[in-house]
C-alpha positions as a printed Julia matrix, in Angstrom:
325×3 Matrix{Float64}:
  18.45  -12.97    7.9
  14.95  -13.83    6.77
  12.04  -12.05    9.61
   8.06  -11.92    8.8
   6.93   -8.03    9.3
   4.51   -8.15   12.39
   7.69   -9.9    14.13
   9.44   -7.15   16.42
  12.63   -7.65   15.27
  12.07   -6.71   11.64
  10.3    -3.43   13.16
  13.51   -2.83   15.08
  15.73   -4.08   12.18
  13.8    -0.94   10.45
  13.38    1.56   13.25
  16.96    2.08   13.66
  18.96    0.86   10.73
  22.15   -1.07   11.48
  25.31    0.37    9.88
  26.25   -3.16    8.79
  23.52   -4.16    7.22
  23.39   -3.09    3.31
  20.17   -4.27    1.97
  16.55   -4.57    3.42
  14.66   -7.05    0.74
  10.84   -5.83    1.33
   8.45   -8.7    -0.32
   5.43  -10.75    0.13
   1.98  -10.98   -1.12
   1.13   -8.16    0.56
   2.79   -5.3    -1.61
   1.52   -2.5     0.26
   2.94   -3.84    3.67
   6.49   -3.97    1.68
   5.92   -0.04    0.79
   4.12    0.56    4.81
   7.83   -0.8     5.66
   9.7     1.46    3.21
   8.28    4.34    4.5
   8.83    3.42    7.87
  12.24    2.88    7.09
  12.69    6.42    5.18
  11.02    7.91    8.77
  14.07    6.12   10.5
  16.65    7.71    8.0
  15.43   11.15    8.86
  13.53   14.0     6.91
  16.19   15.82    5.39
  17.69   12.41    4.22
  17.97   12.13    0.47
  16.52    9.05   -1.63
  17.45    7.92   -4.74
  15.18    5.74   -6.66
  15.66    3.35   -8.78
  13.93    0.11  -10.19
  14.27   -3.33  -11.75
  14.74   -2.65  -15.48
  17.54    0.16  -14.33
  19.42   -1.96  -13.03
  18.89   -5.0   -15.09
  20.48   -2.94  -17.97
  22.92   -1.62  -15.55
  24.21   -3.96  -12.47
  26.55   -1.96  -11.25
  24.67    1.09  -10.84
  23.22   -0.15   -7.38
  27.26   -0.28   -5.9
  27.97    3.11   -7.72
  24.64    4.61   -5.82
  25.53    3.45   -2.74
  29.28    4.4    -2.52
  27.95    7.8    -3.39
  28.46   11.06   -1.7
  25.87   13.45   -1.03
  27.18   17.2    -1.79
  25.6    18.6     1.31
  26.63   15.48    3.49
  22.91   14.85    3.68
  22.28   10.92    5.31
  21.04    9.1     1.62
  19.68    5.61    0.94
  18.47    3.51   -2.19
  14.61    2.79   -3.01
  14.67    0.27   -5.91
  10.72    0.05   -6.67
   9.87   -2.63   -8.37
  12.53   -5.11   -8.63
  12.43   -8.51   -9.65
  14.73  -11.64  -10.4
  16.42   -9.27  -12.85
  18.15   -7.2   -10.01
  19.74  -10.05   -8.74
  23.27   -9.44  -10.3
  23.01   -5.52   -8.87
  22.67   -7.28   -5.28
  25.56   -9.17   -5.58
  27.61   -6.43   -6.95
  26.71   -4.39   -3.88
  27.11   -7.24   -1.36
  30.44   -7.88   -2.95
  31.42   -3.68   -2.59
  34.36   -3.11   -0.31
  32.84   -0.73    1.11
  29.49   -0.66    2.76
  27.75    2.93    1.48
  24.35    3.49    1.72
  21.47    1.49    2.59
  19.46   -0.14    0.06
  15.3    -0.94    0.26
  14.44   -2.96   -2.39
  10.42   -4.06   -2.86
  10.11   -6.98   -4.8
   6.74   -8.47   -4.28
   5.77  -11.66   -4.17
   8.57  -13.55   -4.63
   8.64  -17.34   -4.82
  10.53  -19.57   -2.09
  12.32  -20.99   -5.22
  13.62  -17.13   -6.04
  17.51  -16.94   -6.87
  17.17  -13.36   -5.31
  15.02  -14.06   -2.05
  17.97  -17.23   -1.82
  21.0   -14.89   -1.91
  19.96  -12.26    0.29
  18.86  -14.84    3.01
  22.22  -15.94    2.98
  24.17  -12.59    3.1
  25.13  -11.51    6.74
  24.62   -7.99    5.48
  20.94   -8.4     4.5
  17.53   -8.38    5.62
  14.68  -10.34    4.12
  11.22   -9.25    5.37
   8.01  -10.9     4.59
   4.64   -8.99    4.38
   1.05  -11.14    4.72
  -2.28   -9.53    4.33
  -3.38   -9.13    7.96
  -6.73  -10.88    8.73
  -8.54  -11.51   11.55
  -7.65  -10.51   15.21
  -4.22  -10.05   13.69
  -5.51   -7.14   11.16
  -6.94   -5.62   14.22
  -3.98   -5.52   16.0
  -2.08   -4.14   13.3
  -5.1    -1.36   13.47
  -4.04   -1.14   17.19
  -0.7    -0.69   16.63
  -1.19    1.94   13.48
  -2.84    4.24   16.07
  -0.18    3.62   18.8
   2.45    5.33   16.78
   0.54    8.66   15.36
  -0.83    9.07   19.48
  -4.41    7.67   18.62
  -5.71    5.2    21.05
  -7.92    2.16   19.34
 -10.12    0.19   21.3
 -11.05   -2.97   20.17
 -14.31   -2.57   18.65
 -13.41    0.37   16.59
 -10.23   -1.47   15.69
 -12.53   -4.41   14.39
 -14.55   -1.32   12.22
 -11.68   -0.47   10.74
 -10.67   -3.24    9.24
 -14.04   -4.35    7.8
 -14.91   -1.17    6.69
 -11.26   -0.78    4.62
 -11.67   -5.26    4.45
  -8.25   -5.12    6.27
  -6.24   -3.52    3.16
  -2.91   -2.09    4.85
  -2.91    1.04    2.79
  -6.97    1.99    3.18
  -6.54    1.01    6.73
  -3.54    3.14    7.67
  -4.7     6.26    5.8
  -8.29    5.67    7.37
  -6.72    5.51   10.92
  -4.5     8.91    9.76
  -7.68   10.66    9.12
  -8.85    9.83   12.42
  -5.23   10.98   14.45
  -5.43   14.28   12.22
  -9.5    14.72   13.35
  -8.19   14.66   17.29
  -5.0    16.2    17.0
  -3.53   13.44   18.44
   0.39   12.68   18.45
   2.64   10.1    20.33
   3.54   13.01   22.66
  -0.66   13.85   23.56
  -2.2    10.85   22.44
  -6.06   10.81   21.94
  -8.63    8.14   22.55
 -10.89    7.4    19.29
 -14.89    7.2    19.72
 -17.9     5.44   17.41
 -18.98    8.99   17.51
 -15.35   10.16   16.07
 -15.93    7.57   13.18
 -19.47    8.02   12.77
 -18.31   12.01   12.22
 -15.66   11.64    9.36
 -17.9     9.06    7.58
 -20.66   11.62    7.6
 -18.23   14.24    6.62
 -17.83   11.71    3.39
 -15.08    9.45    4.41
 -16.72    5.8     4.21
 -19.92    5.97    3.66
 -19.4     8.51    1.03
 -16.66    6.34   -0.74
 -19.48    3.18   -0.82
 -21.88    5.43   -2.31
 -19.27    6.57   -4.72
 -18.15    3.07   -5.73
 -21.69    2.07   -6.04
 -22.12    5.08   -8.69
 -19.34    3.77  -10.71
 -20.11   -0.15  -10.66
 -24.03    1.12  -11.42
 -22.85    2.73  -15.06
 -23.53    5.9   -14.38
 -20.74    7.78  -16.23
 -21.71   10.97  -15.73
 -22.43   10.68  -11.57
 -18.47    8.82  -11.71
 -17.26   12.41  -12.85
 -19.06   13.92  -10.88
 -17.73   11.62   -7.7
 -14.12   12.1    -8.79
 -14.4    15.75   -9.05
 -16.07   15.75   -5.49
 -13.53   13.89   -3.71
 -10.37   15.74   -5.59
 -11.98   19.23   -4.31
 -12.57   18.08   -0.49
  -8.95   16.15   -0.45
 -10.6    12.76   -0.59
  -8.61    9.84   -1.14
  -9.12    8.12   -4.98
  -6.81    5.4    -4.48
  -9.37    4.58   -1.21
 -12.06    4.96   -3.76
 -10.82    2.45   -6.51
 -10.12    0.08   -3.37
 -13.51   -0.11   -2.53
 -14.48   -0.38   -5.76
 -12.49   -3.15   -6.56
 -13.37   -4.96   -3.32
 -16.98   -4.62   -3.91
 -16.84   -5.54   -7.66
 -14.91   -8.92   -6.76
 -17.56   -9.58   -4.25
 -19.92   -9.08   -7.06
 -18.11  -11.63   -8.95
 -17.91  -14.2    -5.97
 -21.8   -14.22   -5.6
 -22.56  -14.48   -9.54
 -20.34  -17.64   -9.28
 -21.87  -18.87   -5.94
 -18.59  -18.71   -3.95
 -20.12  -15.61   -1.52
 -22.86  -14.06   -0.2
 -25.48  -11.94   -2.4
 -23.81   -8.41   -3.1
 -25.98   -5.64   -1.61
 -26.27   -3.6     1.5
 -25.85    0.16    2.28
 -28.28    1.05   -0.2
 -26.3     0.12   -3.06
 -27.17    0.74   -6.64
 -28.03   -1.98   -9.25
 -24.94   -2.94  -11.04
 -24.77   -4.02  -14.76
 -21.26   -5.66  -14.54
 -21.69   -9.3   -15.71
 -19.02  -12.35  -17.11
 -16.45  -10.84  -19.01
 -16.62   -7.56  -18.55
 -16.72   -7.71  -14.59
 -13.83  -10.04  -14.5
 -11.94   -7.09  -17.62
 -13.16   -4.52  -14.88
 -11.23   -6.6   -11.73
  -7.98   -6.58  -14.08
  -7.61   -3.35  -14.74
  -8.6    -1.75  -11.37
  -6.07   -3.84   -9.89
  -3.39   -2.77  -12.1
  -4.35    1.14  -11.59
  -4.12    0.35   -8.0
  -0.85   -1.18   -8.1
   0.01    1.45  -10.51
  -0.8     4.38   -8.24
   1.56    2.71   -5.23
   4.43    2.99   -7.83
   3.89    6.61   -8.39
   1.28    9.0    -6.55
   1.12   11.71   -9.19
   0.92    9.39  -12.47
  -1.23    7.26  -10.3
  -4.05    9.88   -9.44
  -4.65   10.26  -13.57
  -4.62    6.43  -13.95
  -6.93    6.31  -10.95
  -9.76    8.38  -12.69
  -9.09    7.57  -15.83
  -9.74    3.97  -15.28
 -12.75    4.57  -12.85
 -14.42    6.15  -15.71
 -13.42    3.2   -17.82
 -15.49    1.18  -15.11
 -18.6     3.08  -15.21
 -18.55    2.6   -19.04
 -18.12   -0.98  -18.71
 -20.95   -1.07  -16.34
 -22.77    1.52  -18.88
 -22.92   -1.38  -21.49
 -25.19   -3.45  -19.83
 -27.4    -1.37  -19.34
């Protein structure tokens, strides 16, 4: 079965897990939709149920691992399931061997990314009864705001339109930014499905005074400016108030690929908000891109590695920028 995530039924498919259905194949461009689903399927599975992760190379040097997993019995008769994060073509002969099980075991999630249409994988598991293929696109347009909509239905936060449309150009529709951004705002009402709680400009306008966006621009403009020692500085300020540094590199990222857009003449002159002269130019802008994109992807793979890599690399940025000065 082969679903595209806004459809219902893949929500439902994920909501409450079937008992015959042994793998859930989580891919797409959009990687951190694939992970948004994971997590909504480990909500499904319960709290006290226990994960196991694995990824691609594991089980490339060891099929059968996957069917050993998932027969599995937990000691406390705790509800378990299977994470494989990333995977690839190389976990292909795992999925057969745990298709081919007698027995059915736990439930495997398995986020592969982008996978071609040509994949032998994303060809298999669309033709096994006992699997789910979902697809994950980068939401744009009224669609992103929908998705905003529907973010804030489930934690109790009601969205209207115009604040759903902030949203998604403030965090330029990026499924992780956007869902913690609408989580900051369900935790600043107290809202919950059970006393849900109507957002306001004047709720927004609040956090980003209390440095949620406006303070992350400025903070992104510091880095992509060269200023080394005001990046530190930024990093340490948003670790001691609990900001978010993955939103940070986001942002930062976003605005230095605008940056590259309008020295090539393919968008509109970067600027706005006050920014701060950046010295990013050619080949060092583009060497900037590539390796904030791989510390973002890094930090989805693993939250406490990914908070080092995160700063780290930010830093790494601001020198960049510090060259051109």
């Amino acid at each position: 079965m082969s679903l595209r995530a806004d459809n219902a039924a893949a929500l439902k498919a994920l909501d409450a897990p079937a008992a015959n259905i042994r793998l859930y194949l989580l891919y797409g461009p959009d990687e951190a939709g694939s992970e948004a689903l994971s997590a909504r399927f480990g909500k499904a599975m319960g709290q006290g149920a226990e994960r196991i992760d694995l990824d691609g190379p594991t089980l490339r040097s060891d099929p059968a691992r996957l069917s050993d997993e998932a027969a599995s019995i937990s000691m406390f008769g705790d509800k378990r399931w299977i994470r494989v994060n990333p995977a690839g073509e190389e976990s292909l002969p795992a999925v057969e061997a745990l298709m081919e099980a007698t027995a059915a075991g736990d439930p495997v999630v398995m986020i592969a990314g982008n996978l071609r249409k040509t994949s032998k994988l994303l060809t298999y598991v669309e033709g096994q009864k006992a699997a789910v293929a979902i697809i994950s696109y980068a939401p744009e347009g009224r669609n992103a705001e929908q998705l905003a909509v529907n973010m804030g239905r489930e934690l109790g936060l009601e969205l209207p339109g115009d604040l759903a449309r902030r949203l998604v150009q403030i965090t330029s529709g990026e499924r992780g930014l956007l869902a913690s951004e609408i989580e900051k705002l369900a935790l600043y009402l107290d809202a919950t499905p059970e006393e849900p709680r109507a957002a306001t400009a004047e709720v927004l306008d609040a956090l980003a005074a209390e440095g949620g966006e406006q303070q992350l621009f400025k903070a992104a403009m510091v880095v992509l400016s060269g200023n080394v020692r005001g990046t530190e500085h930024e990093i340490a300020h948003l670790r001691q108030s609990g900001g978010s540094l993955a939103g940070l590199l986001r942002i930062t990222l976003q605005r230095a690929v605008g940056l590259s857009q309008a020295q090539n003449g393919q968008g509109q002159r970067f600027g706005g908000r006050g920014d701060e002269p950046t010295n990013l130019r050619g080949d060092d802008l583009d060497k900037a891109i590539v390796r904030m994109a791989e510390a973002e992807r890094t930090s989805r793979l693993s939250h406490m590695v990914g908070e080092v890599v995160l700063a780290q690399e930010l830093v790494n940025v601001a020198r960049l920028a510090a060259r051109g000065r």
